[in-house]
Every structure is written in C-alpha cells, then in structure tokens.
Residue, then its C-alpha position, 0 to 999 in steps of 0.5 A: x466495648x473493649x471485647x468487641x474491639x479485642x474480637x475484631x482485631x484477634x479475627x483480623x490477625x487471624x484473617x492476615x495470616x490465613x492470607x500470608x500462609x495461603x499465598x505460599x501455597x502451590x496450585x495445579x490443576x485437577x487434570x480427567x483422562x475422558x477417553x472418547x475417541x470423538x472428542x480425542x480426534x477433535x482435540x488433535x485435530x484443532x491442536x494441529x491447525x493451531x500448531x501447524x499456523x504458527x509454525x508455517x504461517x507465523x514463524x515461516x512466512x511472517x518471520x515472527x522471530x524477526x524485529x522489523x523495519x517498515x519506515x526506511x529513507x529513500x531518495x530518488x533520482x530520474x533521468x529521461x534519455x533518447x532522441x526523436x525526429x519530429x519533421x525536419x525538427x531533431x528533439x531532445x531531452x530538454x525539448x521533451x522531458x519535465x522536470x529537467x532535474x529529476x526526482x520521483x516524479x518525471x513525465x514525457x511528451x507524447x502529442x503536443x497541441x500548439x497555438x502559434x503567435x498569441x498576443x494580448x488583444x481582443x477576439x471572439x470568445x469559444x463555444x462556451x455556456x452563455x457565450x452566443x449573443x445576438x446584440x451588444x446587450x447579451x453581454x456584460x463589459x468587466x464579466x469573467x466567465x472562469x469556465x471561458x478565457x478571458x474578460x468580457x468587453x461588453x460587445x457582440x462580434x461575429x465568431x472567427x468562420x461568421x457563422x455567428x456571434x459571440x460575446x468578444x474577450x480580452x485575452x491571448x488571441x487566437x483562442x486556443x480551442x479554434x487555433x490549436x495545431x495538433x501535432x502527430x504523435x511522437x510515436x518514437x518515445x517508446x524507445x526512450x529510456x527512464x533511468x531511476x536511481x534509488x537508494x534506501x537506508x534502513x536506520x534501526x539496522x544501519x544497512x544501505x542499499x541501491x538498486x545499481x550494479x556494483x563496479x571497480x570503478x566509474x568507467x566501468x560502472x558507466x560502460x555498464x549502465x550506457x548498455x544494459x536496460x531493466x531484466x527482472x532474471x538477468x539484469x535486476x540492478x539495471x536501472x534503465x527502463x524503456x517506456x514501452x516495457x513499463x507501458x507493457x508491464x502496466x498492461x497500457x497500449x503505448x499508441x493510446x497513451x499517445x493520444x490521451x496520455x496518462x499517470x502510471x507509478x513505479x512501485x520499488x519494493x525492498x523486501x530484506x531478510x538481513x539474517x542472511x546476507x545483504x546482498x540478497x536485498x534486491x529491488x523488486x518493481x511493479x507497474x500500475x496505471x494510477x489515473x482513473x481511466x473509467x472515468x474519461x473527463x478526468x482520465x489522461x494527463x497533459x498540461x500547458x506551457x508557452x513560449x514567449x518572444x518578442x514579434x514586430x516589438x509586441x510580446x507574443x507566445x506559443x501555447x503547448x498543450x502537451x499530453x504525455x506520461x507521468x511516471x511516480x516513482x513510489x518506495x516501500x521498505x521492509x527490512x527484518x532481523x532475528x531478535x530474541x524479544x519478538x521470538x520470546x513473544x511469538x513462542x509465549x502466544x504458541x504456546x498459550x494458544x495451544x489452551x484453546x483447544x482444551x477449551x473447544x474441547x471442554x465445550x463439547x464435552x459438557x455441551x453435547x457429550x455429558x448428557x448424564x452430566x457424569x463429566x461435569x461432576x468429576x471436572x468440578x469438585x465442590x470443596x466442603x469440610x464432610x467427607x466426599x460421598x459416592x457419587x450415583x450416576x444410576x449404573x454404577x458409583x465413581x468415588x473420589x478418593x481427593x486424587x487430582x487425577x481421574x480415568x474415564x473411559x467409553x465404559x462410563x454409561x451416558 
C-alpha cells in the first residue's frame, strides 16, 4: 500500500514538472512553400479583397479608427411666419398657424370647413348606419351611436331636405356633415415660410452646434435671418424654409395638399468628423411624406376646433374642420473622433482576417489539389519517438529531415 501511495505521488511529481517545464516552451508553426500558380492567384487574390475592405471600407468610409457618438441632445424651435388674404378677411399667423408656441411639431391651415352658429339643441341625425326610421319605435331614447353625433331622444323626424327620416339626436346643431361651409383653399400659404432652429449637443466630445449663421451681433443676425431663405450650396445656415420648397423636396403637389392635406417630416441630420474642424459640422436636410397616402381613408391630415361666443344669451360656436400640413421635425447625430483604443481593435481584426485567407487556401489544397495526398502528408506531421521513415509518393521520396520548413514545387507528381 505504501508503494502504491510512493508511485503515485513520485508520477504526479513528475507529471507537474514535465508541465511547469513544457509551458516555458516556445511554439511556431511548421511553415510549406506549395508553389502552384493556381492556388498563388487564389491566395492573392482573396488577400486583396480582405485587404482592400478594410482599408477602403472599414478604415476610409466607416472611420473605424474613430470613437462615436450616435445619441446626442437636440432642441427644436419652430415659427410659422407670412400673411394671406382670404376675402375681405386679412389672415395671420395666429389665425392659421398650431401650435402658436413652436416645438418640433408645427402644422398650418390650408382649407377650412366651417359650420356656423351651433348650440346645444335637438336635429336630425346624418346618414349614418341605423339612423333611417320610419316610426318613433326605430329608435332607442338614451342610445349613443359613436360612429353618429350625439344621443338618441327616441323620436322619428324628417331629415332637414324631407326627403325622409332619421332618428332625432341631442347634440351641437346644425349637424356638421349637412351644414359645413367649404372654404377655398388658401392657395397663398405656399409662400409661407418655417423657420427651424436646432441646436444639438454631442456630450461624450462636448461640442455644440446650430444650424444658424454666425454673426457679430443681434441686428445683424436679424437683418440676415429677415432675408435669406433655405439653399442646400449658398445658403445651408439658413434656417427659413418656404412650404412650397419642402412640399417640392417632399415630391408632393401643393394644390393636392390643400385639398387633403398631409404629414411630411424634416429630417436634420448631423454627420460630424470633429477630427477636423468643427466648423465643418453642417446640417444637412431631407423631406419625406410620413402619412400613408395608398391608403386613402386614413391618408391626409385635418383636425377640428370651435370657437365659442355667446348669441341672443345662448352659448353657441363655430366648427372649423381644418385641413393643412403638419410638419415633424426629426434630429439625428453622428459625431466621431480619432481614439487610440477602437484603432488598436480595427487594425487586431485586419490583421487576423488576413488568416482566413491561408484558410481558403488550405481548403482548396487538401480538397481539390492534393489527390495524391502528398500535401497533406507534409502539412501534418505525426510526432513518435522512431526515427522519421521516407515517405513513398510512388515517383519519388520526400524526406523529412525535422526541418519546419518545406519546398514544394509543380514538380511534385499529383
């Protein structure tokens, strides 16, 4: 028992010091010249393309070498400005412009549909499903039908041209679907002009930017910004855009947006090389419909609003249904900046790409060159403790001297 126990600890001695010793050790792999002029071009060929990848693609377009910021802070300031004459009427910013306030949302009034003097009362209902009666008994007194406009008193009554008869609503009469006025289209607001402000910040690099022209002073800056509108070459800091320009850009017909108005957004986009200087970070912009004109039911934009007075002591309103265009302004960032760590990385990746090309390459020697298996006898060395034999291919011998370096050449026979 105690030689066994002896045994046992003297081979696990040895064992830990054949392993201490062994991982002092260097290792290099066993490099084989195989010169074929095949498997030369392919090895080339596929070194080139990864080469040529990273270097135009990685390193020159991506910017690979640089550290990114894609999450900056935005804000966004809008103002609607121009005038319109509507009949004898003079229109406004005020009268046509929401949100008064700005943000990055702003729409305008294009087309209105008015319903004049409104009050709280009773009236017929519109064509609407299960509204024709023919008696009071068609009708349910309390029922709301939220497709409708108001609550069921429970009697039958002639519709307003008695022509025939609806169930009869309390609600704000006249109806708007029979008494709407529609209004012309204010054809004019396609001169109006947006201004957008936007100002972005890039916290990781602590750069702030604007998209407005640098001047001395107010009054300059405001004789400026009074006169210039939007030019992509002679005037990018500019930050007034007329509707008919964005409605163009958005490839939308202005007359048709009148009609049915519509969503378009303002795209801002920061692309910023801070490697260079920071001047050099401009806003560009794009325009795109947003709304989904195929499908025609939800397509457009309008939305209502009333006014309210008081007439003969009996609150009444007017319904606006106006239709127009909403303008969303969206922000995206994209700041970059050379750092030593994402450089390190992107040159490691290179280089260890460049191995899979010797991989391809081995492939397609062991798979559709070495028939003789001649390579694959020299690339894989068996370790044993006899002395290395010749090897036979059949024409000739290779011998095996224990060199880590082997020359084959097209005069080996396949």
């Amino acid at each position: 028992m105690c030689e066994a126990i002896h045994n046992f600890s003297m081979g696990l001695r040895e064992l830990i010091k054949d392993y201490f010793l062994g991982f002092w050790d260097y290792e290099t792999p066993k490099v084989m010249v195989v010169k074929n002029n095949t498997l030369g071009v392919i090895y080339r060929g596929v070194q080139f393309l990864v080469i040529t990848y990273f270097i135009w693609y990685v390193f020159i377009s991506q910017k690979a070498y640089q550290e990114i910021e894609t999450h900056p802070e935005s804000s966004v300031y809008t103002t609607m400005k121009g005038i319109a004459v509507h009949g004898d009427n003079i229109l406004d910013t005020a009268e046509y412009a929401r949100p008064s306030e700005g943000g990055d949302v702003i729409s305008t009034i294009l087309r209105r549909e008015v319903t004049y003097d409104q009050q709280q009362g009773t009236c017929a209902e519109v064509k609407v499903n299960n509204a024709n009666c023919t008696s009071d008994s068609d009708c349910v007194e309390g029922e709301v039908n939220f497709n409708g406009h108001g609550r069921r008193t429970g009697r039958c009554v002639w519709y307003y041209n008695n022509t025939f008869k609806t169930c009869e609503i309390q609600s704000w009469c006249p109806v708007e679907d029979y008494a709407a006025v529609r209004e012309p289209a204010l054809v004019e607001a396609i001169n109006f002009t947006v201004f957008i402000r936007n100002s972005i910040h890039f916290p990781k690099f602590k750069v702030l930017r604007g998209n407005i022209k640098y001047a001395p002073n107010k009054r300059m800056l405001r004789r400026y910004l009074n006169k210039c509108h939007y030019d992509e070459e002679k005037e990018p800091y500019c930050p007034n855009f007329r509707l008919g320009y964005i409605a163009n850009k958005a490839r939308e017909n202005f007359n048709e947006l009148c009609q049915t108005g519509g969503v378009i957004g303002v795209v801002i986009n920061w692309h910023c090389d801070l490697d260079v200087d920071a001047s050099n970070c401009k806003p560009t912009y794009s325009f795109r419909r947003l709304d989904m004109r195929k499908d025609l039911s939800n397509s457009g934009y309008y939305y209502r609003f009333g006014k309210y007075y008081s007439k003969d002591g009996v609150e009444s309103r007017t319904l606006i249904k106006a239709f127009g265009i909403r303008l969303d302004v969206i922000v995206h960032g994209h700041a970059g900046k050379f750092s030593l760590v994402p450089t390190i990385i992107s040159i490691v990746t290179a280089m260890t790409s460049v191995g899979i090309c010797s991989i391809i390459c081995d492939w397609i020697m062991l798979t559709f060159i070495d028939k003789n298996e001649v390579y694959s006898e020299k690339k894989f060395d068996e370790v044993a403790k006899e002395p290395m034999q010749h090897i036979s291919t059949g024409f000739g011998y290779i011998v095996d001297y224990g060199s880590t370096h082997s020359d084959l050449s097209d005069g080996v026979p396949l």
